[in-house]
Wavefront OBJ file of the C-alpha trace (Angstrom):
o trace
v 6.178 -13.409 5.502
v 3.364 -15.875 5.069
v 1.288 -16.497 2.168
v -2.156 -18.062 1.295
v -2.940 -19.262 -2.174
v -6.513 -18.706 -3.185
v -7.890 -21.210 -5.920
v -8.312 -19.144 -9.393
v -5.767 -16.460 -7.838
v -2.621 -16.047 -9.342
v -1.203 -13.714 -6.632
v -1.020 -14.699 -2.865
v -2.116 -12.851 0.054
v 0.938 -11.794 2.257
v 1.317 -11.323 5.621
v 4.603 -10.013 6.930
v 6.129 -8.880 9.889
v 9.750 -7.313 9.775
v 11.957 -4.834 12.091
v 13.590 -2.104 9.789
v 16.726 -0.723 11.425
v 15.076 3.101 11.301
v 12.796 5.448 12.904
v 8.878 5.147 12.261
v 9.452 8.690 10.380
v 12.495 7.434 8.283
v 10.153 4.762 7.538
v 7.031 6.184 6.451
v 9.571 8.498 4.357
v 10.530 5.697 2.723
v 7.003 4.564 1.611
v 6.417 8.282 0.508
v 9.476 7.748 -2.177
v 7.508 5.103 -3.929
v 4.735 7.749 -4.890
v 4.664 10.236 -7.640
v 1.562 11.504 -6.004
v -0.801 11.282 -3.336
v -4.307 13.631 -3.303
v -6.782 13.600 -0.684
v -10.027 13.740 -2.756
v -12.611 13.888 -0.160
v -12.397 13.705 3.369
v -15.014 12.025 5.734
v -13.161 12.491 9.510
v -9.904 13.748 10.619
v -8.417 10.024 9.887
v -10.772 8.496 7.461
v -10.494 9.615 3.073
v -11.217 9.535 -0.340
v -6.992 9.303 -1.723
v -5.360 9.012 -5.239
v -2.088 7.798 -5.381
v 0.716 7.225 -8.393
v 2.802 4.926 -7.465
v 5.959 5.221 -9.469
v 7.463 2.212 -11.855
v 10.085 0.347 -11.469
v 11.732 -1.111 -14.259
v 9.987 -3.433 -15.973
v 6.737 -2.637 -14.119
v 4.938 0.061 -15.355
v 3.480 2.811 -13.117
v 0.251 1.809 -11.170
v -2.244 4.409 -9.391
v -4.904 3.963 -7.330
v -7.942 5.327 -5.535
v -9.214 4.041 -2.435
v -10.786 4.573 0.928
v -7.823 5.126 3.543
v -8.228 5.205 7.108
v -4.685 5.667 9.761
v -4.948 6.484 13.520
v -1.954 7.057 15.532
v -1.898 4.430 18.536
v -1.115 4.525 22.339
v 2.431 2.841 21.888
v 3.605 5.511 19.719
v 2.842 3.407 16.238
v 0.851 3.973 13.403
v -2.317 2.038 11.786
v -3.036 2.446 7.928
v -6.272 0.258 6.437
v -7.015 1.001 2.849
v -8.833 -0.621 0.199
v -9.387 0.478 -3.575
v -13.182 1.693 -4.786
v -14.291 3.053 -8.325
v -15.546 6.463 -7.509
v -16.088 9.099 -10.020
v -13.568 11.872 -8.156
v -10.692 9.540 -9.742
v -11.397 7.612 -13.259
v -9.207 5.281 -14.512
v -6.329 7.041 -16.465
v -7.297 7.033 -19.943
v -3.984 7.547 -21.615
v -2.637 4.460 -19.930
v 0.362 5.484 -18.514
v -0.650 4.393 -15.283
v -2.411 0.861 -14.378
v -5.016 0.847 -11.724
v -4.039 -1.384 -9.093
v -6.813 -3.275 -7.396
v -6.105 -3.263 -3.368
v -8.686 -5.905 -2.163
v -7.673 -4.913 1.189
v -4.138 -3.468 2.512
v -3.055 -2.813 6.012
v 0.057 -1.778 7.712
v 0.722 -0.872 11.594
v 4.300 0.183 12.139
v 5.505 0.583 15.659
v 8.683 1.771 17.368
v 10.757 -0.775 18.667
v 11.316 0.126 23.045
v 14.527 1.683 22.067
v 12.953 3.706 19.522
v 15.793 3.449 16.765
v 13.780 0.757 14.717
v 10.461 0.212 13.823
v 8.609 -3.302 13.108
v 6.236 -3.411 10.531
v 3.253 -5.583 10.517
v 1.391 -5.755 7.003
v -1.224 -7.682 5.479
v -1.928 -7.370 1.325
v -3.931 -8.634 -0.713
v -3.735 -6.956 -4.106
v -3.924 -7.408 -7.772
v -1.296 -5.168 -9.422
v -3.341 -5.497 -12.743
v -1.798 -5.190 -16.050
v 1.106 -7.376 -16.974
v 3.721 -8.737 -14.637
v 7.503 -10.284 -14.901
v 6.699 -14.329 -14.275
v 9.925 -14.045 -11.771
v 7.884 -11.390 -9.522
v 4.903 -13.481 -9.589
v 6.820 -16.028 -8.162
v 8.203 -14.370 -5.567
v 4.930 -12.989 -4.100
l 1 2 3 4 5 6 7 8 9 10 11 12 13 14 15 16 17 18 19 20 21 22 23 24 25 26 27 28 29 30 31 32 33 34 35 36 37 38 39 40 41 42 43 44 45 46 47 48 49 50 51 52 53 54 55 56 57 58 59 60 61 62 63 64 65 66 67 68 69 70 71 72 73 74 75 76 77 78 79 80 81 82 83 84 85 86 87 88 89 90 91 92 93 94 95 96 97 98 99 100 101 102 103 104 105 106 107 108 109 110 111 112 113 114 115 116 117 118 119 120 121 122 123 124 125 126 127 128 129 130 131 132 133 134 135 136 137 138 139 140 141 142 143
């Protein structure tokens, strides 16, 4: 992927492309495993919502969650759009025991799309995020 350093950012914002050797399902399977939970919290159309998600840790990374504005549409070529972006909103307050860190998604995006052969997928992303809390230096540096 590509990244772009912003002056007084520690963390880049990534743009990646990538063809995973799967089917879209397998693949959006796979994202699901990251989460602990995901809750629709209010819905404004069929495609657009209010969501809460825990996404789960990963040793040494402690547990973030989320809540942000979401918005997928399914797409002529068989492939998927997701756009979300994190908002403070009173349905979801920050988790006051601290188990979970609230992630800060400045703006996340993903369209995956079967390859013609439909046994693969590429996935096109673009994130630009601040995990919060405390990070490994050696992950930093590989964002």
């Amino acid at each position: 992927g590509k990244r772009k350093y912003i002056s007084g950012r520690d963390l880049a914002i990534i743009r990646g492309e990538v063809v995973i050797p799967a089917h879209i399902i397998d693949v959006l399977g796979f994202f699901a495993r990251m989460l602990e939970s995901l809750e629709e919290l209010k819905k404004f159309s069929s495609h657009s919502m209010l969501t809460s998600a825990k996404i789960k840790g990963v040793w040494p990374v402690s547990p973030r969650d989320t809540c942000e504005l979401l918005h997928w549409r399914v797409m002529e070529d068989g492939g998927a759009i997701f756009f979300h972006f994190s908002v403070a909103d009173d349905a979801k307050p920050v988790d006051p025991s601290g188990t979970f860190v609230r992630a800060d998604n400045i703006v996340m995006g993903y369209y995956l799309r079967p390859t013609e052969d439909g046994l693969a997928t590429e996935v096109f992303s673009l994130m630009d995020s601040d995990p919060q809390g405390s990070l490994p230096t050696f992950l930093i540096n590989q964002a």
